[in-house]
C-alpha positions in Angstrom: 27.7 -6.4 27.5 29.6 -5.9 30.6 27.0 -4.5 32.5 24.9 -7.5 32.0 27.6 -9.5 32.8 27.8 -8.2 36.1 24.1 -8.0 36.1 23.5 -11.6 35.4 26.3 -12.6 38.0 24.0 -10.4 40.8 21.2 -12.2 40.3 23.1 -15.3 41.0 24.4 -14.5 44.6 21.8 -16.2 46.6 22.5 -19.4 44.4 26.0 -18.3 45.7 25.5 -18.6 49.2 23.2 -21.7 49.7 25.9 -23.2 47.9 28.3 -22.3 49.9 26.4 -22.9 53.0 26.2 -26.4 51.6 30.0 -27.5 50.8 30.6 -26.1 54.1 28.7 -28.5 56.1 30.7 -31.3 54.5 34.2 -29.9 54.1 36.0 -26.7 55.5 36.0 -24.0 53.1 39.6 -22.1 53.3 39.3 -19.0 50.5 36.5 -18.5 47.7 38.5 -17.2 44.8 36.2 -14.2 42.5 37.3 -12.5 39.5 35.9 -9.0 39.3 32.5 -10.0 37.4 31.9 -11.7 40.7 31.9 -8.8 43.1 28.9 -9.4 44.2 29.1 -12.6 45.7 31.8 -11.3 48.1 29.2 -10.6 50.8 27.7 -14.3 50.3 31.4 -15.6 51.1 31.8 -13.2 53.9 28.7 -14.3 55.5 29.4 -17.1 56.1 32.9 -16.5 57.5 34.8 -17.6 54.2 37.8 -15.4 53.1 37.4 -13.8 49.6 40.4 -13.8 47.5 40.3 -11.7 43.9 42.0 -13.2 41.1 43.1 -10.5 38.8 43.9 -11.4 35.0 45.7 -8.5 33.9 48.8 -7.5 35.2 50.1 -5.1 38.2 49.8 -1.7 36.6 46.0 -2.2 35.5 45.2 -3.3 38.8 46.8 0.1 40.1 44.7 1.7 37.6 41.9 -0.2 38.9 42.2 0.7 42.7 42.9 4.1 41.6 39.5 5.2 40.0 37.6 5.7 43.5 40.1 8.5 43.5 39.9 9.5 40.0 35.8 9.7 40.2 35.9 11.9 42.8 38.4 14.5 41.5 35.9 15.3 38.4 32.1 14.5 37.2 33.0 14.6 33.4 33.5 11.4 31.8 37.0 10.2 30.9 35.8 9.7 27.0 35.3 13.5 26.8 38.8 14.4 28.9 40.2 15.2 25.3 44.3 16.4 26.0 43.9 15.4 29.9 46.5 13.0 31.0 45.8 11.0 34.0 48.6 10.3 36.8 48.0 7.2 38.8 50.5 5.7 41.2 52.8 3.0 39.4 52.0 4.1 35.4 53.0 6.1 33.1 51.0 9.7 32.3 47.9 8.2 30.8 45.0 9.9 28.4 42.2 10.1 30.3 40.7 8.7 26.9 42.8 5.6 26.7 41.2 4.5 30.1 39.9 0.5 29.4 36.1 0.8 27.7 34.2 0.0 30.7 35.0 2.9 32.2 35.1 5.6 29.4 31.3 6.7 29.8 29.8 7.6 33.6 26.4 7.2 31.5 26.8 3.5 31.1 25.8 1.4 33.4 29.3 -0.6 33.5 31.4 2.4 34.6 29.2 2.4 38.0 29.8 -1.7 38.0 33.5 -1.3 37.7 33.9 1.1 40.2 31.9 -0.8 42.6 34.5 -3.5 41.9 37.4 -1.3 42.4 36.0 0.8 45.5 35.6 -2.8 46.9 38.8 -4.6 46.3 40.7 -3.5 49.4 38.7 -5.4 50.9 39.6 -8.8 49.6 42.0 -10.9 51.8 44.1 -11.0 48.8 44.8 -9.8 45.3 46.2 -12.5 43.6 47.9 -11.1 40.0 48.6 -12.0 36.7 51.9 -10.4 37.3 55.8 -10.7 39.3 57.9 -8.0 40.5 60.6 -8.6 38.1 58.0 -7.4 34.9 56.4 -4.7 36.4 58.8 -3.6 39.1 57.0 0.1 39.8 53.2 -1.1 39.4 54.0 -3.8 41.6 55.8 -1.7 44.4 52.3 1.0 43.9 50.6 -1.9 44.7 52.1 -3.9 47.8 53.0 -0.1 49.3 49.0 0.9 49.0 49.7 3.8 46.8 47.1 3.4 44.6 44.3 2.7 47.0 41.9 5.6 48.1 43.3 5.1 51.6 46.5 4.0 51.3 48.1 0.6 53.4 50.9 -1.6 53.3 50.1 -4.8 51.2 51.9 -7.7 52.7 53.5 -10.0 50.0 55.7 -12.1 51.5 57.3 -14.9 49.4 58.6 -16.6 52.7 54.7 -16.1 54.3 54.5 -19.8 54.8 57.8 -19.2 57.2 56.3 -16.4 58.8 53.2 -18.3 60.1 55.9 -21.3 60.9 57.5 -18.8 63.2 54.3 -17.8 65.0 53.1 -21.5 66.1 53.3 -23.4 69.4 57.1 -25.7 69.7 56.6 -29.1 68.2 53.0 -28.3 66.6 53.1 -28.3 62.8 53.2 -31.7 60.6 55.7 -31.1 58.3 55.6 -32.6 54.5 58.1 -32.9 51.6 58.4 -35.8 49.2 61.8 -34.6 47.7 62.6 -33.8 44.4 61.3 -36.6 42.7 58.3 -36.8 44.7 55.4 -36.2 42.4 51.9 -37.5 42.8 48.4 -37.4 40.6 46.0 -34.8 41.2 43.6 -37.8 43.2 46.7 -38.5 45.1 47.0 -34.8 46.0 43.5 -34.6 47.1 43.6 -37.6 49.7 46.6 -36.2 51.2 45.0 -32.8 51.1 41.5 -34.4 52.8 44.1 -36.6 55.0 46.0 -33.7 56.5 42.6 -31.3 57.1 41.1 -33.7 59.0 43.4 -34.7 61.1 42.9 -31.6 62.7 46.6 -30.4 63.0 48.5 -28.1 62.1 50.7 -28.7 58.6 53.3 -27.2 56.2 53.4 -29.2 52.9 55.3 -28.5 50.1 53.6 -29.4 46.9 54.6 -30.3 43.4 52.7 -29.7 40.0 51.3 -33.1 39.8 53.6 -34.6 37.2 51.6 -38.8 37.3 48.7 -39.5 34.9 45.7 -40.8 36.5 45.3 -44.5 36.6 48.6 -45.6 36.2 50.1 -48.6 37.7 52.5 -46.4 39.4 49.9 -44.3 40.8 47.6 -47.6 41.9 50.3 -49.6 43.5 51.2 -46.9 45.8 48.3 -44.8 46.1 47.4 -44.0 49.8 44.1 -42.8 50.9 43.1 -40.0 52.8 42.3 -41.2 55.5 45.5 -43.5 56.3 47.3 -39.9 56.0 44.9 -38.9 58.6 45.5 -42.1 61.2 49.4 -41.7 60.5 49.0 -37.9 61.2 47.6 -38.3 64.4 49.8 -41.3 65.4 52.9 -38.7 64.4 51.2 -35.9 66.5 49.3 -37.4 69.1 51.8 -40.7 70.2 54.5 -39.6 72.6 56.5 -42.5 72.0 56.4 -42.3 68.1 57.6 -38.2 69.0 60.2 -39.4 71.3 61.3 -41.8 68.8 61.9 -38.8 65.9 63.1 -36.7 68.9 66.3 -39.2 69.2 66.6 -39.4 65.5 66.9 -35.4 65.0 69.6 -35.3 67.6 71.7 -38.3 65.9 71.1 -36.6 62.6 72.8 -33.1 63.8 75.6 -35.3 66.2 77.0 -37.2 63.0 77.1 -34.0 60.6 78.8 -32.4 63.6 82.1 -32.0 64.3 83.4 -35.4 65.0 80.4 -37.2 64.0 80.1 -40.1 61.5 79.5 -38.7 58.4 82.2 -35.7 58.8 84.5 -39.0 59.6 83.7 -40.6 56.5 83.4 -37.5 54.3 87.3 -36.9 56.1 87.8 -40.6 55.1 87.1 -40.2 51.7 88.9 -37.4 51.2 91.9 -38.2 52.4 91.8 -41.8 49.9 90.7 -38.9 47.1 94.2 -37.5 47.8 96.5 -40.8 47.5 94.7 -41.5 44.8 96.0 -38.2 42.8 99.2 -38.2 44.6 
């Protein structure tokens, strides 16, 4: 069943790639997300310049496992099934039977133990793993995995939960649109998308920090207020592009910092209002 599964999926990839070649010409494609069935259509995606991301459904320590078995075929030619009493050591799990190993790969003779391990030996080659899994659950599996240990030819993994500052840190002074709607600043997944389609083509770049939509679509909230995509591209650019509108938020910033600084208006009125706080209990 798996095998044809992956079988099936093969015969697909050309569909994969005019497809692809397609949405491209009419929007910019940014990752092309596979699950392991879907191997196969990583060379489509990287033809055509697209990163491939793998999303992983099980968790951190099966996904070591998973990287592992490159190494593990070439340590032996007898299938795992008949390893009877051999115990398998792979980099963030406990010992393991060799004939506890997940079905696909039990029997060298099928044809879904060669598809899985074409899946595996290819995975360090995604731009990402992305994991049903967090560090605090599998704490050991997850460490194998970010330090490389479980790949053939071990490498650091980045994972970075402050990547999005990282990449701030690396681009050009006063370059990068930045967007936050504030606690209570939740939108409908249309809304999402015209802001989305809004801030791509505008051309610059943007960090945006996005709620789960919480709005139902359709709503007289959402259609009173709903702002298309490409009003958020002509106010991008103004932002960007107008020196006096950057000028203008240039003066602002450096009010903002002189009245929460020493002296300034609202340490004043926060020194105001606690000094009328105290004759008030005295």
């Amino acid at each position: 069943m798996v095998a044809k599964a992956f079988n099936f999926i093969a015969r697909n990839a050309s569909n994969v790639s005019t497809t692809l070649t397609q949405i491209s010409k009419s929007a910019t494609v940014k990752a092309f997300v596979i699950d392991l069935f879907c191997v196969s259509a990583t060379e489509a995606a990287s033809s055509t310049g697209i990163p491939v991301y793998y999303f992983f459904t099980s968790g951190a320590a099966v996904l070591a496992l998973f990287s592992y078995l490159p190494k593990l075929h070439e340590q032996t030619i007898a299938s795992f099934r008949d390893m009877v009493g051999v115990e398998l050591r792979v980099p963030g799990n406990a010992p393991l039977k060799a004939v506890n190993v997940p079905e696909p790969v039990l029997d060298r003779t099928d044809p879904a133990y060669w598809d899985m391990l074409y899946f595996c030996t290819h995975l360090p080659n995604a731009r990402r793993v992305i994991v049903n899994s967090f560090a605090e659950l599998e704490p050991v599996a997850v460490n194998s995995v970010t330090e490389g240990a479980c790949f053939p030819n071990p490498k650091h993994v980045a994972m970075d939960s402050k990547q999005c500052l990282s990449w701030l840190d690396k681009q050009p002074s006063r370059s990068v649109v930045y967007l936050c709607f504030g606690s209570r600043g939740s939108f409908s997944v249309s809304q999402l998308k015209e802001i989305a389609n809004g801030l791509e083509r505008s051309g610059h770049r943007f960090l945006w920090v996005v709620k789960r939509p919480t709005q139902e679509e359709g709503t007289k909230q959402e259609k009173d207020g709903f702002v298309s995509g490409e009003e958020v591209e002509k106010r991008v650019r103004e932002v960007m592009e107008s020196e006096e509108i950057r000028e203008r938020s240039l003066k602002l910033k450096h009010l903002a910092l002189a009245a929460v600084g020493e002296f300034g208006s609202s340490t004043t009125a926060v020194a105001n209002l606690g000094q009328s706080w105290s004759g008030i209990g005295a």
